[in-house]
N, C-alpha and C positions, 0 to 999 in steps of 0.2 A: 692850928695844925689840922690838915685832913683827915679827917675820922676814919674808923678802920673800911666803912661797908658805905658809898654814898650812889645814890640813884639819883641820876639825870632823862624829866621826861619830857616830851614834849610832840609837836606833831612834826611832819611831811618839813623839812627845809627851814626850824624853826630856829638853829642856833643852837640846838643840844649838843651834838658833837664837837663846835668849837667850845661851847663853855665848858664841857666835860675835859678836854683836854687844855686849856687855862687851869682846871683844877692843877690836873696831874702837872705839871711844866713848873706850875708856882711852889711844888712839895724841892724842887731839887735835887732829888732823888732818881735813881736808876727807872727808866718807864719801860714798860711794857705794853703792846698796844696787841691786847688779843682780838683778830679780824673776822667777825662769822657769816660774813658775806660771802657768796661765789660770786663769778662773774661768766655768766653763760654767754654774756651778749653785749656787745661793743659799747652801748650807754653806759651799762654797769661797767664793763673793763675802763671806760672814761670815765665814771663816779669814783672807784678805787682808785685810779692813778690821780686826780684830784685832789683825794682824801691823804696819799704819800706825800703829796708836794705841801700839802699845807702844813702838815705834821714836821717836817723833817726830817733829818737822818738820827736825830739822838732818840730814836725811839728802836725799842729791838720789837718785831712783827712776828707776831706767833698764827697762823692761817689755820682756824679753828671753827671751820660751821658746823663739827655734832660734838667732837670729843671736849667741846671746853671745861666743861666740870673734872677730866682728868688734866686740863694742861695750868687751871686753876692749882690744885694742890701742887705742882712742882713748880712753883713760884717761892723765892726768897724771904723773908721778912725786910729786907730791905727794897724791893721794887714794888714803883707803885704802878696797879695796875688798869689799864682802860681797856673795859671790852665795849666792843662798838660792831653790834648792838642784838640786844636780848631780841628784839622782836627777827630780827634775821636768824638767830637760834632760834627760835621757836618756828618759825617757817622753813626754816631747815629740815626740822624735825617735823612737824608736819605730814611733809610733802611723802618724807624717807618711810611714812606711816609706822614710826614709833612711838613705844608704848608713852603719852606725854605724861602723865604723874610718873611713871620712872623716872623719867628723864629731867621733870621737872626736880624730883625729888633731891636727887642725885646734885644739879643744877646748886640748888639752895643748899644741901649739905656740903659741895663743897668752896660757897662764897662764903657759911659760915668759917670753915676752917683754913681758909687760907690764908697764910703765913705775911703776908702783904697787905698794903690799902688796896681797896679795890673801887672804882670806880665803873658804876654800871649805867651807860646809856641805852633808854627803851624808846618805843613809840609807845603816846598816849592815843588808842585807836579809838577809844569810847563815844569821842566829841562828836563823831559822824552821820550818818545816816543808819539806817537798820540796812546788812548788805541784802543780797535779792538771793543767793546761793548758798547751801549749806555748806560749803567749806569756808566760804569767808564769814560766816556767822561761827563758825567753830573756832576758825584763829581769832576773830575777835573778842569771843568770850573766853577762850585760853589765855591771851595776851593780856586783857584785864584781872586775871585770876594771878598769872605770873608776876604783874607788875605791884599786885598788893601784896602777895607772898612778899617780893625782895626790898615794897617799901616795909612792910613791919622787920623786916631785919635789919634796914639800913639804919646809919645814925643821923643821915643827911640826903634828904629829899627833896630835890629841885626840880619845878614844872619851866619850863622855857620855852617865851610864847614870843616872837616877832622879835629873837634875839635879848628879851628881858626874860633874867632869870627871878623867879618869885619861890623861895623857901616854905615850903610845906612843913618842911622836919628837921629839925637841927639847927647849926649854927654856920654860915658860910666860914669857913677857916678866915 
């Protein structure tokens, strides 16, 4: 069975998002696909429409790049849920230059309490280079700070490198 709180990480096009959603699909259960993408510009508008066609229609779409910690707690005990993806929260928020431990706080208080499975796809940004600008040195020490936050609370921790997923933490259901 899928655990309550599971983290899917991996880099840039590596297969996280379809294995994260093979979790969700293989529970049975009602899906939720909470979205925190925008789409300001025609590749993105083409990466999103992509990302609907591969999914389906059995999926209900909640479009949630700041409020997801509130659309998190009005979630069922029965629906399982896939946000895709923390690191597009966090550059949401970023950008929007809100306070991030608020927000992160808020974030992680409420994937602890949500009524549902949740299933959290992140980017693992660490593997890379040192960036050359203080903004991307600060999303990238934010995003490593976020992604160890929600792995010590997950029950299940999966890095996914070239389409192979490898278990850090837990048990694959």
């Amino acid at each position: 069975m899928l655990p309550k709180l599971s983290l899917i990480l991996g880099g840039a096009s590596s297969g996280k998002s379809e294995f994260a959603e093979s979790l969700v699909v293989s529970t049975g259960a009602p899906r939720v696909y909470l979205a925190t993408a925008q789409a300001f510009d025609e590749e993105m508008r083409a990466k999103v429409a992509a990302h609907l066609a591969q999914r389906g229609t059995n999926w209900r779409t909640i479009e949630t790049p700041l409020n997801t910690a509130d659309d998190l707690t009005q979630l069922t005990e029965s629906e399982v849920v896939l946000l895709d993806c923390a690191t597009m929260w966090l550059s949401n928020h970023l950008l929007a230059e809100s306070d991030l431990e608020v927000e992160t706080n808020k974030f992680l208080d409420a994937l602890a309490t949500c009524k549902g499975r949740v299933v959290v796809v992140s980017n693992e940004v660490g593997l890379d280079v040192v960036p050359d600008n203080k903004l991307a040195r600060q999303f990238r020490d934010a995003q490593g700070q976020l992604n160890q936050a929600v792995a010590a609370q997950a029950d299940l921790a999966v890095l996914v490198v070239a389409g192979l997923p490898m278990v850090l933490k837990g048990d694959l259901p």
